[in-house]
N, C-alpha and C positions, 0 to 999 in steps of 0.2 A: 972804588967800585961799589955799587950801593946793594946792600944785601937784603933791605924787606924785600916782598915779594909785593907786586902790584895789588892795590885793593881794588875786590870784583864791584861791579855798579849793578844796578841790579837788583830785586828781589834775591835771598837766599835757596839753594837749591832744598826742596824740599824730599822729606821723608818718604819710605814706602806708605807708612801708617798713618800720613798728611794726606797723602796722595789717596789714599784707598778711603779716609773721611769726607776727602771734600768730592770724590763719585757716589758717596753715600748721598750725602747731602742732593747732590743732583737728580740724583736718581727718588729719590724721596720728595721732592719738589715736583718734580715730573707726576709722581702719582697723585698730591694733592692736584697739579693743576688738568692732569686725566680724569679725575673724580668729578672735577667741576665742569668739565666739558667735554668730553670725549675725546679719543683720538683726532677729530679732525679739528676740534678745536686747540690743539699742542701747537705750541709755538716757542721757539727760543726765548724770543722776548718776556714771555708771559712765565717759564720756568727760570729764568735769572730772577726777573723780580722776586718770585718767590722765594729762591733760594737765596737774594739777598746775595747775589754773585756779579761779578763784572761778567762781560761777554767773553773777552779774550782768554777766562779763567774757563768759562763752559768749553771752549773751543780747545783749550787745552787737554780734554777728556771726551770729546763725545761732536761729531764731524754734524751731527744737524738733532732734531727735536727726537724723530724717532729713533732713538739711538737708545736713549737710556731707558725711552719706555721698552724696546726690547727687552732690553734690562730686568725690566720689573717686572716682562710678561709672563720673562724665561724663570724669573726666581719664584712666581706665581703657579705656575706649571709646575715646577720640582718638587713645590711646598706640598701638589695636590696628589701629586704620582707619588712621589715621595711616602708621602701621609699611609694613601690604601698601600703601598706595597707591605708597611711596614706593620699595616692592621693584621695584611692575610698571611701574616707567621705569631707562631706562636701558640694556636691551636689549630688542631684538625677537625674540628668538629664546626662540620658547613652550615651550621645556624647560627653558631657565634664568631664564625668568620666574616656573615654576611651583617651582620650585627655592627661587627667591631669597621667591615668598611665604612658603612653610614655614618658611623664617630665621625670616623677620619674624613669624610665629606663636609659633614657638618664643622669637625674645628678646623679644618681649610677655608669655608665661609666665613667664621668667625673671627677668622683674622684678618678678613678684608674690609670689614666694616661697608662704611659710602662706595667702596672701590667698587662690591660688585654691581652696584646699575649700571653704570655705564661696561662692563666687562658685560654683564648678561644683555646690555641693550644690543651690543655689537657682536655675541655672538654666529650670529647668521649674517652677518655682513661681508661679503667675500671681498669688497674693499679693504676691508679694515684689520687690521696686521692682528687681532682678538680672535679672528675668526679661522686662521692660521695655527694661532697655539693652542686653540681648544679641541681642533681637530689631531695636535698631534699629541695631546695630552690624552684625549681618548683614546687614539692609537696604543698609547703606554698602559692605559688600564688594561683595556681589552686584553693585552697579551699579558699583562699578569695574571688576570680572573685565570685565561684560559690554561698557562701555566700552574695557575695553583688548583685547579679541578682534577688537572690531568698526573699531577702529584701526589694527587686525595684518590688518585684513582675510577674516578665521577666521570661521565659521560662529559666532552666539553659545550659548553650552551649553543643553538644556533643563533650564527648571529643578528638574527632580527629579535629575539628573547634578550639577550644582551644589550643589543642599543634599545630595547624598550624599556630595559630595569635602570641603565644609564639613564639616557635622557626621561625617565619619569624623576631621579634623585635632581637631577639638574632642573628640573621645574620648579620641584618642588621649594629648594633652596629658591627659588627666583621668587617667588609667590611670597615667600616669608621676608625676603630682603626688601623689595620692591613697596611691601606693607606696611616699612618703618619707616620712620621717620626718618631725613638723612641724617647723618653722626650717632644717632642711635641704634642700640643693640637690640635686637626682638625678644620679648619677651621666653621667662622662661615655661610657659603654658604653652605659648606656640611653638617654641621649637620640639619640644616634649611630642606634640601632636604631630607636627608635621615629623619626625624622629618616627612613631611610629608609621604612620603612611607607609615611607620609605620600605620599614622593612616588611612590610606586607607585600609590599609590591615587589621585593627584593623576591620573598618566599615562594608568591605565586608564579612569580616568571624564570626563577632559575632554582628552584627548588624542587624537591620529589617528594612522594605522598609521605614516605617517612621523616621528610625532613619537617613538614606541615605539621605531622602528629608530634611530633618532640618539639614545635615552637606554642604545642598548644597547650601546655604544661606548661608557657614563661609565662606568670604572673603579671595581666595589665598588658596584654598584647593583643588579643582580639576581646572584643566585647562579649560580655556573659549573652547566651540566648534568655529572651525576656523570660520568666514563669511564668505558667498557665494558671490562670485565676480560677 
């Protein structure tokens, strides 16, 4: 009676940490081939190549294209909510809360590189699966600003002062990405300028006349008034 046990045919069954490498890999393809063409340009074909994957290996992880840009829409989203939530602790002092959210907008952009054109070309596109998690990424902000106001003690913003300090930082970031070259990083004079923008705009719209007078004392934040000759 024969005692090996049958040899399996087959690729070998692979790892969790195989497995969770090659959705990396997928999923990272997918945003090279997002970057280069937007979501309506994603196509299976087009993120194998990239990824340098058979088909049957994609299909093994992810049932069609938008799948994994979910994916990356959802880990983009987290990075951003993520980012401000983690700015507005740690001090209570609503000038350099408002301060410290701007960072975190700012190194949230900085880590998308080329990604955000095509993420801010599609924001307003109610087709477009971008336009879905931008809304509900705002959703996540807004209720922390307003959480962390009503923890300060602060009147909470209304919210049209809200979505106007929002989408002015969201512009803004657009305007400086949009103006680089793609694969490059913008310079650091402009993000420096647009960095302040923000937070004036931060100050004037969700801010109080005490909070104005204590930003006017930060050094290099509003322009000296000219001298009289």
């Amino acid at each position: 009676m024969p005692t090996d046990a049958p040899t399996r045919r087959g690729r070998p069954p692979q790892t969790r940490e195989q497995a969770e490498e090659v959705k990396a890999r997928i999923v990272l393809a997918t945003a090279e081939v997002f970057t280069r063409n937007g979501s309506r340009g994603l196509s299976v074909a087009q993120i194998i190549e990239q990824a340098g994957l058979a088909r049957p290996t994609f299909y093994r992880y992810f049932g069609n294209a938008a799948e994994p840009l979910h994916v990356l829409l959802a880990a983009s989203n987290e990075g951003l909510v993520g980012g401000i939530r983690a700015a507005l602790t740690g001090t209570d002092e609503p000038v350099e809360l408002g301060i410290r959210l701007i960072d975190a907008y700012l190194d949230w952009a900085r880590g998308h590189g080329a990604m955000l054109r095509p993420l801010f070309a599609e924001l307003h596109d109610p087709a477009s699966p971008v336009s879905a998690y931008r809304e509900r990424a705002l959703d996540d902000i807004r209720a922390t600003v307003r959480e962390t106001f009503t923890e300060l003690g602060r009147p909470v913003p209304a919210p049209l002062d809200l979505d106007a300090a929002l989408h002015v930082c969201e512009y803004v970031v657009y305007r400086i990405s949009s103006g680089t070259a793609p694969g490059a990083e913008p310079d650091a004079e402009t993000v420096d300028a647009a960095r302040l923008t923000m937070i004036r705009v931060l100050l004037t719209t969700l801010g109080t006349r005490a909070d104005i007078e204590y930003a006017l004392d930060i050094p290099n934040l509003f322009p000296e008034a000219p001298t009289s000759s």
